[in-house]
C-alpha positions as CSV (number, residue, x, y, z in Angstrom):
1,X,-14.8,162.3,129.6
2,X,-13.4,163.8,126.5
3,X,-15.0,166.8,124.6
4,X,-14.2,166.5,120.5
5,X,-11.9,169.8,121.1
6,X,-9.3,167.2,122.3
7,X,-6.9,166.1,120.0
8,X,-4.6,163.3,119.3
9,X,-1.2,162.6,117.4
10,X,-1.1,159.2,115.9
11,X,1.3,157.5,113.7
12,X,-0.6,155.8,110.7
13,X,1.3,153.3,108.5
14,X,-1.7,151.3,107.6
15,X,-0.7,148.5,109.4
16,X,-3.1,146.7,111.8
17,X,-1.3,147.5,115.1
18,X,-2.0,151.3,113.9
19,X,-5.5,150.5,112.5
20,X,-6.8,149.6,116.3
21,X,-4.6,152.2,117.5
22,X,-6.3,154.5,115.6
23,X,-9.7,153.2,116.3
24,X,-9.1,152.7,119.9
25,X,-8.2,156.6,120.5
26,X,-11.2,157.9,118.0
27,X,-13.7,155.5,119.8
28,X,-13.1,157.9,123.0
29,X,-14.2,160.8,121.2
30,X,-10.7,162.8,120.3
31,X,-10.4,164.4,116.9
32,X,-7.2,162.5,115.7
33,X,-4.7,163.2,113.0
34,X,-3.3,160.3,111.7
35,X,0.4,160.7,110.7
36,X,1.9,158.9,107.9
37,X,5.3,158.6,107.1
38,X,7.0,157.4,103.3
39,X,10.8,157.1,103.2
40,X,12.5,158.5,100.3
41,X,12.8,154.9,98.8
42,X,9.2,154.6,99.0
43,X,6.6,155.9,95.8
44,X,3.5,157.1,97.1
45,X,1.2,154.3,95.8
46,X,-0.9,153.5,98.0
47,X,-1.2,156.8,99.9
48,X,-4.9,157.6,99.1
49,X,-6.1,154.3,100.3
50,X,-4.7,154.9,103.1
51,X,-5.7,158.2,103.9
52,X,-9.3,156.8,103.2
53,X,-8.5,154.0,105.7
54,X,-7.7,156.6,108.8
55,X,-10.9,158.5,107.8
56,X,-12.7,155.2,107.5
57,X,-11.2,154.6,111.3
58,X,-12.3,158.2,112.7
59,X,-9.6,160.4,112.0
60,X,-10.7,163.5,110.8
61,X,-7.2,164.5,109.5
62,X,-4.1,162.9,107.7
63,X,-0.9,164.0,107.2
64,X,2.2,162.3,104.9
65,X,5.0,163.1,106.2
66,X,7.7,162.3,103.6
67,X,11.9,163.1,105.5
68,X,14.7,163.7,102.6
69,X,18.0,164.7,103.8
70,X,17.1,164.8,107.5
71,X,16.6,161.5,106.8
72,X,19.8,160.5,104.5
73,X,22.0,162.2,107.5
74,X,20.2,159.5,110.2
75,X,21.0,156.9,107.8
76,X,24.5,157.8,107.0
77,X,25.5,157.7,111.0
78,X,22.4,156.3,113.3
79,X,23.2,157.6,116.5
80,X,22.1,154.0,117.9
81,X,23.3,152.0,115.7
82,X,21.9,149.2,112.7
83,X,19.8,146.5,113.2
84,X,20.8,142.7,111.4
85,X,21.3,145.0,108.5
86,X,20.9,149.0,106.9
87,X,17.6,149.5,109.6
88,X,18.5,152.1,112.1
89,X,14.9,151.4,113.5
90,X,15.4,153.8,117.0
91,X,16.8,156.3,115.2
92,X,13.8,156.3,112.0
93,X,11.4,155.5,114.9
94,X,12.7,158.7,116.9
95,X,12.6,161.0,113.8
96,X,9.4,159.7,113.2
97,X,8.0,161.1,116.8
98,X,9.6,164.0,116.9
99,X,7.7,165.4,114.0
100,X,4.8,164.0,115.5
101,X,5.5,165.7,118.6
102,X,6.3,169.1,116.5
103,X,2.9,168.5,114.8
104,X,1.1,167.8,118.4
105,X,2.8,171.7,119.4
106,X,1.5,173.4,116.2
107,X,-2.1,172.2,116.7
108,X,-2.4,171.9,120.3
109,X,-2.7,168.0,120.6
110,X,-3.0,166.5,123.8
111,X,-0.5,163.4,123.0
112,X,0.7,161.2,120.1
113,X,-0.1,157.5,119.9
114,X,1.3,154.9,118.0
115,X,0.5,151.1,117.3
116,X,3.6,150.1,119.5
117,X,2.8,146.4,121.3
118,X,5.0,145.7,124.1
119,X,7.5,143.2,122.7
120,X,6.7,142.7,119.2
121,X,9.8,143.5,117.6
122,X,12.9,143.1,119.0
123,X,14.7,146.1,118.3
124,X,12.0,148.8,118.9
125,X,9.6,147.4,121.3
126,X,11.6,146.1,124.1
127,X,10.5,147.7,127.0
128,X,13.9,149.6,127.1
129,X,13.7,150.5,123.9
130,X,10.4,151.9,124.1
131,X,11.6,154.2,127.4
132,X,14.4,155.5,125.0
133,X,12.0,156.3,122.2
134,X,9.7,158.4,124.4
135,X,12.6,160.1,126.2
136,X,14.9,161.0,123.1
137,X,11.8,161.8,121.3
138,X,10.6,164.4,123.4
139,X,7.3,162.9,124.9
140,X,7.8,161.9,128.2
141,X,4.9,161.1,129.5
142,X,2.8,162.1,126.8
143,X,3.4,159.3,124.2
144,X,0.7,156.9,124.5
145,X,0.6,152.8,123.2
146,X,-3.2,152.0,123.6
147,X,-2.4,147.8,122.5
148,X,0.1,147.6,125.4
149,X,-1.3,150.4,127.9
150,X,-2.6,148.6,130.7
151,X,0.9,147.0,131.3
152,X,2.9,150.3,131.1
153,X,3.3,154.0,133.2
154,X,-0.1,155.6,132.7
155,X,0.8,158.5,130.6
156,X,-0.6,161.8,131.1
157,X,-3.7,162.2,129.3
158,X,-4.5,158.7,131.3
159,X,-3.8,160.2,134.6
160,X,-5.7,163.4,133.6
161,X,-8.8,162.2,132.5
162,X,-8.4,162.4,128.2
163,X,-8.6,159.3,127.7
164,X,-9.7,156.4,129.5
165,X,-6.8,153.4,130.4
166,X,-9.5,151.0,131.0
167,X,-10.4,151.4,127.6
168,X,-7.1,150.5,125.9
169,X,-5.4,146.8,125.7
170,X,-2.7,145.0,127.4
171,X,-1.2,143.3,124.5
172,X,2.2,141.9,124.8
173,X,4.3,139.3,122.6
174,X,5.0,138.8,118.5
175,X,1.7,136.7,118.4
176,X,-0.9,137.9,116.5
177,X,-3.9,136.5,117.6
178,X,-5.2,139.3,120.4
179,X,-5.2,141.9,117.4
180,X,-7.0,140.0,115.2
181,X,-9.5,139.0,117.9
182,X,-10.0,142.6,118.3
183,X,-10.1,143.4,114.6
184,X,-13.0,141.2,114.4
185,X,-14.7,142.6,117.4
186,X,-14.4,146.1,116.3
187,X,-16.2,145.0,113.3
188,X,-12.5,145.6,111.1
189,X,-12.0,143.7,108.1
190,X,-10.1,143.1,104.7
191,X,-6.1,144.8,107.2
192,X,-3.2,143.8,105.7
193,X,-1.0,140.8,106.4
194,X,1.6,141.2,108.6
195,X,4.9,141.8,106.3
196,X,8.4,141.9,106.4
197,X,8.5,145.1,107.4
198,X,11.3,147.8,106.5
199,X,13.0,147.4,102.9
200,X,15.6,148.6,105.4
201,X,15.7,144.9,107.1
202,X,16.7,142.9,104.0
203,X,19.6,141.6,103.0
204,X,20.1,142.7,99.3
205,X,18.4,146.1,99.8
206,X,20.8,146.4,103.0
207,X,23.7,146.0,100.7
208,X,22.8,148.2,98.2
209,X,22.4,151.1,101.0
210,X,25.8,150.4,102.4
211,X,27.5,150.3,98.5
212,X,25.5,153.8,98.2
213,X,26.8,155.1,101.4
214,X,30.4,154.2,100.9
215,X,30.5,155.1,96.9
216,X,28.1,158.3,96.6
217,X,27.2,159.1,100.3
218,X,23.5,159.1,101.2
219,X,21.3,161.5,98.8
220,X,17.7,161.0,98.2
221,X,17.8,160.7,94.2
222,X,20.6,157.8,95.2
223,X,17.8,155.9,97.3
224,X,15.3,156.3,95.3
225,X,16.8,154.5,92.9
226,X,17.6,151.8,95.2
227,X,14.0,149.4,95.1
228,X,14.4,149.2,91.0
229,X,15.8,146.6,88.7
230,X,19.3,144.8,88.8
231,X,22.2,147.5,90.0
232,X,26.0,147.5,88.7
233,X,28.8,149.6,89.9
234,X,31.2,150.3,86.5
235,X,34.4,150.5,86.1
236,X,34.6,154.3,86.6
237,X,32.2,154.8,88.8
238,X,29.1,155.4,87.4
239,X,25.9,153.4,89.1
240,X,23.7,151.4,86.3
241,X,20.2,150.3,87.0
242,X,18.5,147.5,84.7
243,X,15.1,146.8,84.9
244,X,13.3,143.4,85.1
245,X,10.8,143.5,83.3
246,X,7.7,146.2,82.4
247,X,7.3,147.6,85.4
248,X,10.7,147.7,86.8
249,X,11.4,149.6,83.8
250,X,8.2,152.1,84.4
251,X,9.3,152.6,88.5
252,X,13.2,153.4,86.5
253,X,11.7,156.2,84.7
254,X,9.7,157.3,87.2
255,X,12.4,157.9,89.8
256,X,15.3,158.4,87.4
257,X,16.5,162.3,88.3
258,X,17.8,165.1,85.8
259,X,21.3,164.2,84.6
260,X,20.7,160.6,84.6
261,X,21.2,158.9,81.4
262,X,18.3,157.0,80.3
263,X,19.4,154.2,77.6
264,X,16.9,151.5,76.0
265,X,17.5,149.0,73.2
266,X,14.1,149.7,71.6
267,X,13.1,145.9,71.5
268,X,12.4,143.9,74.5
269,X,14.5,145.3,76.8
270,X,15.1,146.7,80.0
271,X,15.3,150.6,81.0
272,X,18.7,151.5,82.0
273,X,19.8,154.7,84.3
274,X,23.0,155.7,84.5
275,X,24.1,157.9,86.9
276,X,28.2,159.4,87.3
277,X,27.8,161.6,90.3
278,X,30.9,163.6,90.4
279,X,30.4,164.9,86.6
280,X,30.3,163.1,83.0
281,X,29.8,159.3,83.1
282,X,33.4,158.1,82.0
283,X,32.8,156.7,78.0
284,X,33.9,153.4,78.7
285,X,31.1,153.4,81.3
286,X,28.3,154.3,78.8
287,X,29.9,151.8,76.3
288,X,29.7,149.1,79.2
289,X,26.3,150.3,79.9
290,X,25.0,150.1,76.6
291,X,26.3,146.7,76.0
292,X,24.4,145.3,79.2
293,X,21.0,146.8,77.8
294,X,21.9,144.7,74.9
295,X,22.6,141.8,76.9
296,X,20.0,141.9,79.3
297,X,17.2,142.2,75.6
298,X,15.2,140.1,73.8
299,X,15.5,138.1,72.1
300,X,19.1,136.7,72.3
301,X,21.8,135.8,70.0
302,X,21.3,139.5,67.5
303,X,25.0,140.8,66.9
304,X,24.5,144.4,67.8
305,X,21.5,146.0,68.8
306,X,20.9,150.0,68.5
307,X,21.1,151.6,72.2
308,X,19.0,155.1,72.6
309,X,20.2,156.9,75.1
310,X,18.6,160.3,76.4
311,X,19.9,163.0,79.2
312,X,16.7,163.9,81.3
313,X,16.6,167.7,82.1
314,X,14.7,169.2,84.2
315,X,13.7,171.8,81.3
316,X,13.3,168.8,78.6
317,X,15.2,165.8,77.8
318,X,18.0,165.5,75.7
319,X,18.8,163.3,72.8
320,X,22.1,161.9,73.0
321,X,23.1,159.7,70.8
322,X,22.5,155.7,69.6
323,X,25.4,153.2,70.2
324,X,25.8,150.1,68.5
325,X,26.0,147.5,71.4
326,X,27.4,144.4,71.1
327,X,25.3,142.3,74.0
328,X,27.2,141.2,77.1
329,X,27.2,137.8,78.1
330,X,25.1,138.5,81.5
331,X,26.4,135.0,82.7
332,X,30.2,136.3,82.8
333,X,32.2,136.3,86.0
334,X,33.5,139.5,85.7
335,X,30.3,141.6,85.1
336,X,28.7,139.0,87.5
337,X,31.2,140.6,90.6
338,X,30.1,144.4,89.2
339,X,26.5,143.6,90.2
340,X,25.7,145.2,94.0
């Protein structure tokens, strides 16, 4: 039916509705190029396993495809709207395909698949929902769901001949059990557990998006920072970040930007960034922000302690200066409400 110059689109998180997806569409002979997508919150561990994964699965090409201020201007004003909290999952989702579909132009791909089962999430995969996605996206009629196929439109490469629809599942509901039955008849082992899904969906990180949205506006350095340690909004402004423990404290460093202030107690204690981003962070700020380092060491009940604090540069890092802190008492009311 096919002939291996035929090529497929399909979006890759890892997951195990995209691992038969995947498998599904290479098992019909198309050269695939799995598409993976990391938000800017998201570090890139991980990404080599799952490039090994598609490859593993029969995709002969993968692609990470990582959005940054396309995607802080979705977030800022989704043109559909929030989920239960920060997860504007038709407007990420339609982002999302339209590169895909940009990508299925460049190198002459037939159609773009996803792992889309009719149904399983309530936002995204309502059958409404799904028509929306293909149409805003750009793919009418040639953005194929293999685990749901049989019950929807046949798509074009169905109704042309690239791909067989008798081949492809008719998978409806949030129950998990018709994947995994396939899993273990395609011989697939060791897929991930389903999981929450979206940092996006959760409360806390929800609320931390919408304080960095009404405070800063949305910037990539500012979600970054987002996933890391315990967050404060000072007096004047400026954003502290605490880590939690050792690697809290590493991630902190690793997705602190230039101009952040890095302090650190040099005992036990956690990383702090500071960040002012309208110019200088305000001195009563850094004197606050030294004093929760302090607080927030090991071990309690020392007067002072000596905070280092450094300027990261993008052409070195930049000794500041060492405060003498007196710790804060982290179980006060007041610092307590400055927490986001």
């Amino acid at each position: 039916m096919t002939k291996k110059t035929d090529r497929a689109v399909g979006l890759f998180s890892g997951g195990l509705d995209s691992i038969l997806a995947l498998r599904l569409v290479a098992d019909q002979g198309l050269a695939v190029t799995a598409l993976h997508m990391r938000l800017p919150f998201e570090e890139d561990a991980g990404v080599e396993e799952r490039e090994a994964l598609a490859r593993e699965l029969g995709a002969d090409e993968f692609l990470l495809f990582r959005p940054g201020e396309e995607f802080c201007r979705m977030l800022e004003n989704p043109r559909h709207g929030y989920g239960k909290n920060a997860n504007p999952c038709l407007d990420c989702k339609i982002m999302l395909l339209k590169r895909a579909g940009e990508l299925m132009g460049k190198i002459g791909a037939a159609f773009v698949f996803t792992g889309e089962v009719l149904g399983e999430r309530p936002m995204s995969q309502r059958r409404q929902a799904m028509d929306l996605l293909e149409r805003e996206s750009g793919l009418t009629g040639r953005l194929l769901r293999p685990l749901s196929a049989k019950i929807l439109p046949p798509t074009n490469p169905e109704s042309e001949g690239i791909v067989d629809r008798e081949k492809f599942k008719d998978f409806r509901g949030r129950g998990r059990k018709p994947q995994m039955a396939l899993a273990a008849e395609l011989g697939i082992t060791g897929y991930p557990s389903p999981a929450g899904g979206c940092l996006l969906t959760e409360p806390v990180f929800g609320r931390r998006v919408f304080e960095l949205l009404e405070r800063e506006g949305c910037t990539v350095e500012g979600l970054r920072l987002l996933p890391h340690g315990r967050h404060f909004r000072l007096p004047g402004g400026s954003k502290l970040a605490l880590g939690r423990d050792s690697d809290d404290n590493d991630a902190l460093v690793r997705v602190a930007a230039p101009g952040d202030l890095l302090l650190d107690a040099r005992v036990s204690s956690p990383v702090g960034v500071l960040r002012h981003t309208t110019g200088e962070v305000p001195p009563e700020d850094l004197a606050l922000a030294a004093s929760l380092v302090a607080g927030y060491a090991k071990p309690q009940g020392t007067p002072t302690l000596m905070v280092h604090i450094v300027r990261l540069a993008a052409s070195g890092d930049e000794f500041l200066a060492e405060i003498e802190a007196a710790p804060a008492d982290r179980f006060d009311p007041a610092l307590r409400r400055l927490m986001v």
